[in-house]
LOVO-899041 format. One line per field, with one value per residue (C-alpha): residue number from 1; y, z, x; residue in three letters. Coordinates in steps of 0.1 Angstrom, whole numbers, plus 5000, padded with zeros to 4 digits. Example, Ala and Ser with C-alpha at 12.3 -4.5 7.8 and 13.67 -1.06 7.14 Angstrom:
REM LOVO-899041
num <- 1;2
Y <- 4955;4989
Z <- 5078;5071
X <- 5123;5137
residuo <- ala;ser
***
This chain:
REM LOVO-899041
num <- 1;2;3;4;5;6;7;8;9;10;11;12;13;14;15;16;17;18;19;20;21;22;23;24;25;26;27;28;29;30;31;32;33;34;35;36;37;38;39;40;41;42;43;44;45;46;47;48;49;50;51;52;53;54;55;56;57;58;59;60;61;62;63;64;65;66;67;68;69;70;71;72;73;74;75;76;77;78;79;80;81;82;83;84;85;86;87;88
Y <- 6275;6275;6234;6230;6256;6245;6206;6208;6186;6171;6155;6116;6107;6074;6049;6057;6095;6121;6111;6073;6080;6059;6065;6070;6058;6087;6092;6092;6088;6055;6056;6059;6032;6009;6018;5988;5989;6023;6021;5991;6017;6039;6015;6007;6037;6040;6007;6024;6054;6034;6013;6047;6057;6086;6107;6130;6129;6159;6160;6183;6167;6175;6142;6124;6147;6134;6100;6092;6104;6089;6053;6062;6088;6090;6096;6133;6140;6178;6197;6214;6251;6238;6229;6265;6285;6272;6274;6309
Z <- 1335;1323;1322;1358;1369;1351;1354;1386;1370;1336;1317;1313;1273;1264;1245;1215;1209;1187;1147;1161;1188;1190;1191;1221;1203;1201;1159;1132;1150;1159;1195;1179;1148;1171;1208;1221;1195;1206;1246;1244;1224;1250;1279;1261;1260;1301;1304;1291;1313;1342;1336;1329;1363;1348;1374;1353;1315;1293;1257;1230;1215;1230;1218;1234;1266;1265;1250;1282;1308;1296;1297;1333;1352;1384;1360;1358;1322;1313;1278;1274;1275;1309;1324;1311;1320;1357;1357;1344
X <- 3119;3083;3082;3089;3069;3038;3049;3064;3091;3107;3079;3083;3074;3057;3082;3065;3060;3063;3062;3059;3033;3004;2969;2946;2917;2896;2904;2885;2852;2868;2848;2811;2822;2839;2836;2851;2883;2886;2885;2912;2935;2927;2935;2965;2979;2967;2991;3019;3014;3011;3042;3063;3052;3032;3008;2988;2985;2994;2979;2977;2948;2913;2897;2927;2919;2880;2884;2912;2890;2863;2882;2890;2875;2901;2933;2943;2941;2951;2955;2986;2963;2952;2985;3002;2972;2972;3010;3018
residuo <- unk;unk;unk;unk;unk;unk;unk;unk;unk;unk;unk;unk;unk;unk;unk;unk;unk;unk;unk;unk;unk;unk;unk;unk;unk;unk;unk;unk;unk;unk;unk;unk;unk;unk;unk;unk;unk;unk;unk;unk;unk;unk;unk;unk;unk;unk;unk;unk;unk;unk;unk;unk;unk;unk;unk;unk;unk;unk;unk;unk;unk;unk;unk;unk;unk;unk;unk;unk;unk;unk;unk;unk;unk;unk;unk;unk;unk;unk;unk;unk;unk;unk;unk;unk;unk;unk;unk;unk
***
């Protein structure tokens, strides 16, 4: 009940999530040691978004939130809070 509410629908999951979910990049101060390493992660994990057919993101990771929008600007990013504050 809650998840389509604040989703609008069922939530698609990237091929590799959960305990084998990859990285967006934005770890370990990887994006001031190595910004370049780090945005490809990021764009990466953008590819894989785009090939689910994903709209907006959904993260429960702030630096995952800030480091995607930062690698692109026009993609709806959101943290979970946001989503269930707007949607309750």
């Amino acid at each position: 009940a809650l998840r389509g509410v604040a989703l609008g629908g069922a939530p698609r999951e990237f091929v590799r999530n959960r305990r084998d979910a990859g990285c967006c990049g934005a770890g370990g101060l990887l994006p001031q040691s190595y910004p370049e390493i780090a945005r490809e992660i990021a764009r990466t994990r953008l590819r894989e978004a785009d090939a689910l057919g994903a709209g907006a993101l959904l993260t429960a990771c702030p630096s995952c939130r800030r480091w995607l929008r930062k690698t692109d600007p026009d993609r709806d990013v959101r943290d979970v809070v946001e989503v269930l504050a707007d949607g309750v």
